[in-house]
C-alpha positions as CSV (number, residue, x, y, z in Angstrom):
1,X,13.5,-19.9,-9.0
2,X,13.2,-22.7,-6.5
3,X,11.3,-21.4,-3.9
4,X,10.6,-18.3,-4.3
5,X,7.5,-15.9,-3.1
6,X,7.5,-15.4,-7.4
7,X,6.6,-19.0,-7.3
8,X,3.5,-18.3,-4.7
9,X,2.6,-15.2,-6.7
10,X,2.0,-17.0,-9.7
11,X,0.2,-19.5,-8.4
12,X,-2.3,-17.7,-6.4
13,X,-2.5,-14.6,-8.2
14,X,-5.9,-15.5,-10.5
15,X,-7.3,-16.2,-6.7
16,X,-5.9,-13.0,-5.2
17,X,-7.3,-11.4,-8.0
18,X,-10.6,-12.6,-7.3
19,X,-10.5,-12.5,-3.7
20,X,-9.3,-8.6,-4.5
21,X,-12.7,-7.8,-6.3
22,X,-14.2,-8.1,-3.0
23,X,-12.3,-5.3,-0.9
24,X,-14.1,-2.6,-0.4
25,X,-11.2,-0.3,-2.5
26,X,-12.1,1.7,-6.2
27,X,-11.1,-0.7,-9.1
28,X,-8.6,1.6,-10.4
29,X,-6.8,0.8,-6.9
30,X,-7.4,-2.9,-7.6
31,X,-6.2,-2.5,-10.9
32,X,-2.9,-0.7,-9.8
33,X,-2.3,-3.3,-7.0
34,X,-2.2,-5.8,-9.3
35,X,-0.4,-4.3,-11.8
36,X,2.7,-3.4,-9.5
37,X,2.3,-6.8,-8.2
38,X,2.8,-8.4,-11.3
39,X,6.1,-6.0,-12.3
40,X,7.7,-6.4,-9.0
41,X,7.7,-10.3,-9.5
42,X,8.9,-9.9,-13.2
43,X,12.0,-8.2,-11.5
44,X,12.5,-9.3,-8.1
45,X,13.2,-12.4,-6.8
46,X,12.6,-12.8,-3.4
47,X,13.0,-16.3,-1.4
48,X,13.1,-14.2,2.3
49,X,11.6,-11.4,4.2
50,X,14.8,-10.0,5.0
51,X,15.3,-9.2,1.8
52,X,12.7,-7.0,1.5
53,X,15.1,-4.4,3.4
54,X,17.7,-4.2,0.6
55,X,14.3,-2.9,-1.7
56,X,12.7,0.2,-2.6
57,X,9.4,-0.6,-2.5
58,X,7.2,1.5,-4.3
59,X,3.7,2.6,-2.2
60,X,1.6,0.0,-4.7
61,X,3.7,-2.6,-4.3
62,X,3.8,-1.9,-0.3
63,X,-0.2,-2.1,-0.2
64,X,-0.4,-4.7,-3.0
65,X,2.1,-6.9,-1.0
66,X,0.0,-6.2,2.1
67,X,-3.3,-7.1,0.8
68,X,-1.3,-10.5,-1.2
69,X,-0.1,-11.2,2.8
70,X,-4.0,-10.8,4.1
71,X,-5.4,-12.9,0.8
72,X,-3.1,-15.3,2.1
73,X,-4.1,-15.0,6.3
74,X,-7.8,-15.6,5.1
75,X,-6.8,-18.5,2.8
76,X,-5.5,-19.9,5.4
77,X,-2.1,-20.0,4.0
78,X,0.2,-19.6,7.3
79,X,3.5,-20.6,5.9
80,X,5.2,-19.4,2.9
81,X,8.4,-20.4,1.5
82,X,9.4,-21.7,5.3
83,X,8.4,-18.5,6.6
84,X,5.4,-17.7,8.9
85,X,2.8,-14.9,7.5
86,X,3.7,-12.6,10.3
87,X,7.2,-12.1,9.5
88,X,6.6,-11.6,5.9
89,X,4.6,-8.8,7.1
90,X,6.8,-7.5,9.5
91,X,9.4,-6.3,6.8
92,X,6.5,-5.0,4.4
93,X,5.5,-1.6,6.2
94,X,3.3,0.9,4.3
95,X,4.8,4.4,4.4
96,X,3.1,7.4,5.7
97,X,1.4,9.0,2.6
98,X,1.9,12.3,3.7
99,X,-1.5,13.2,3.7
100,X,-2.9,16.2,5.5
101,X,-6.7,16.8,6.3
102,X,-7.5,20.4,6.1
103,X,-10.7,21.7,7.3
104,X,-11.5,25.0,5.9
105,X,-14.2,27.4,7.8
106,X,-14.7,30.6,6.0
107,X,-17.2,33.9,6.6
108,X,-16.4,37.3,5.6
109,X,-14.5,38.7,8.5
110,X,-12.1,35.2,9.6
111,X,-10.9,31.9,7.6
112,X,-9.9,29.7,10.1
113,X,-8.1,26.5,9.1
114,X,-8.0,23.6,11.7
115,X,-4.5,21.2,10.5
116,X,-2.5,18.2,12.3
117,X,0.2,20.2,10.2
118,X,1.2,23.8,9.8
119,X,3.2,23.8,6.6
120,X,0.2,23.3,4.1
121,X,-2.1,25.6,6.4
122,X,0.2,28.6,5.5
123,X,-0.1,28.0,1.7
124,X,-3.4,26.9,1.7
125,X,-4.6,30.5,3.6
126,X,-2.6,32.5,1.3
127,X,-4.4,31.0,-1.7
128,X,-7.8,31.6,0.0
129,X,-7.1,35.2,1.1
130,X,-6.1,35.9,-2.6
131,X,-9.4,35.8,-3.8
């Protein structure tokens, strides 16, 4: 493996782990992190950044990877594998979750729905008017 970011992972990852009980995120999010962290190294080597664009990173791997890069930054750990932290980062981007906030207000006579997106606010207003 020479010097891979595996080689990192296993190293610090009973400290990430650790430092990971600390965020302020539910443990079944810890738990997953950790878990996708831990099968993307059994099946990836990676000795680059750049090589992070030739892979289809799942979204827990993404955020797992993101919070491994921030254990490192408070650690203190700048470089990794000849590599400074920020351009590790800079090929590990979270995707847009495709969330939407909907804010339902309802009385007898109106529903108003207030929406950054009008796809789900069409489906959402024909389930409510349904009932």
């Amino acid at each position: 493996m020479g010097n891979a970011l595996n080689n990192i992972w296993t190293e610090h990852k009973d400290k990430f782990k650790e430092w990971l009980l600390h965020k302020n995120i539910s443990n079944c999010t810890k738990r997953d992190y950790l878990s996708a962290l831990t099968k993307f190294f059994e099946n990836h080597l990676v000795y680059k950044p750049m090589e992070f664009r030739s892979k289809q990173l799942k979204d827990k791997e993404e955020r797992g990877l993101r919070n491994l890069f921030s254990y490192f930054e408070d650690e203190e750990i700048d470089n990794i594998c000849g590599y400074n932290l920020e351009k590790w980062r800079r090929y590990v981007k979270i995707k847009k979750s495709g969330v939407v906030e909907v804010y339902v207000f309802a009385s007898r006579t109106r529903i108003e729905i207030c929406t950054k997106f009008v796809y789900p606010a069409g489906q959402l207003l024909r389930f409510l008017t349904s009932y």
